[in-house]
C-alpha positions, 0 to 999 in steps of 0.5 A: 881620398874619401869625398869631403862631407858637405851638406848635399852628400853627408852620409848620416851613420846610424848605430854608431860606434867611435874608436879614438886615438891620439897621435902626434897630438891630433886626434883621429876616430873612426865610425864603426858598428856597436859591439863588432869592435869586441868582436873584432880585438877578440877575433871573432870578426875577421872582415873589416867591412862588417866592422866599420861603417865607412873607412874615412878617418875623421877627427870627429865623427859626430861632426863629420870632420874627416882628417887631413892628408897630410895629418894621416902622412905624419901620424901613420906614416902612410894614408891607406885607410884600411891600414890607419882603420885597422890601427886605430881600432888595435890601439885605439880607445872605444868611446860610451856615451854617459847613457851606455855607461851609466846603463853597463854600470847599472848591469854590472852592479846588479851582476855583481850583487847577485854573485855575492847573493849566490855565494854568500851567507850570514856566518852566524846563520849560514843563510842567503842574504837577499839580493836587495840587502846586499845592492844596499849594503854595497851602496852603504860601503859606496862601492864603485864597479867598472862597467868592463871588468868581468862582475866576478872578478869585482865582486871578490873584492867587494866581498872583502870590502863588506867584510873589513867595513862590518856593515853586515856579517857576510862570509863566503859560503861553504863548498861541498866536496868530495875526494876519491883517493886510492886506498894506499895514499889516502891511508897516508894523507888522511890527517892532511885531508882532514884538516881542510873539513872544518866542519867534519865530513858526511862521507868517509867510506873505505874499500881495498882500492879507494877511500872516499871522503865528502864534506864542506870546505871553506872555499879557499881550500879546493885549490890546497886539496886540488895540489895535494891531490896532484901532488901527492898521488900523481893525479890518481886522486881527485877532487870532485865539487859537489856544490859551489856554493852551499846555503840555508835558505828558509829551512832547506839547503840548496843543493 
């Protein structure tokens, strides 16, 4: 067992993070290392040693208080440190501080506002917005964010949010597209694919082996092309992006 802390052999840890789990009604944490937690779950760390700073249990680790023998027994069924370490840190919880929350929090947000910048527009007038108008219009809909979920996975449903809220005109701008069909099915799916270019095409060239057709689409038509491609022609044709999201800033286009 590790030696008891005592004011003459405490071990100060520094750069510290806490694992937490609760079992059997007791609390149990261990110390480890920031960001080499992640790193370990992911599997990108492989050595225990390099992710904890020392293999005592602790009920607090601030405090310094390690857990009792027998407490370990009855909640692990077992007191090998690097077993408990090792189940800790799979089913435990990582604990931020308020300060590391709230700054994830902040980097999220602006992730977030930004995403929708670079992929949004005005419909009316197929413009960006600025990144200040769209921190203020999500702060006017008070759009809460979670510091660990991925910021666009977020940001489509905050899309969606500003949209039903009416507090700004905002649509998902266009994406422009091209596909490249073998002659002899693009003859047979024209009208199908036609139909995802709302806005009609730039592009709609013919050969004996090929058709090639280029336009904007409105984003949730890639994956309808995408099938039908696949679908249709057996993975002959395909659909190649040309510019994820297409806006008006000032007077150019952005491509």
């Amino acid at each position: 067992m590790p030696k008891i802390f005592s004011p003459s052999n405490q071990v100060k840890l520094t750069n510290v993070s806490v694992v937490r789990l609760k079992r059997g009604g007791k609390r149990f944490e261990i110390a480890c290392y920031k960001n080499k937690v992640l790193e370990w779950r992911n599997g990108v760390e492989t050595d225990l040693d390099n992710v904890l700073q020392t293999d005592s249990i602790f009920v607090n680790v601030s405090k310094g208080q390690l857990a009792k023998e027998d407490d370990l027994q009855s909640a692990f069924k077992t007191t090998d440190s690097t077993a408990i370490c090792q189940e800790i840190l799979k089913k435990g919880e990582l604990q931020v501080s308020e300060k590391e929350r709230s700054h994830a929090i902040e980097n999220v947000y602006r992730d977030i506002a930004t995403i929708i910048t670079e992929t949004c527009v005005n419909p009316e007038t197929q413009r960006a917005y600025p990144l200040s108008m769209i921190e203020k219009a999500m702060q006017e809909v008070h759009v809460s964010v979670h510091p660990t979920r991925p910021a666009k996975v977020q940001a489509k449903d905050i899309i969606a949010q500003l949209q039903s809220s009416g507090v700004l005109p905002i649509a998902r701008a266009k994406m422009r597209v091209r596909l490249v069909v073998p002659a002899k099915e693009g003859k047979r799916l024209k009208e199908k694919v036609l139909v995802a270019f709302t806005q009609g095409v730039d592009e709609d060239e013919w050969s004996s082996a090929e058709w090639t057709v280029a336009g904007l689409i409105d984003p949730g038509q890639y994956r309808v092309l995408s099938e039908l491609m696949q679908a249709e022609t057996r993975g002959k044709g395909r659909v190649e992006v040309l510019n994820l999201s297409e806006v008006v800033d000032g007077d150019e286009k952005l491509e």
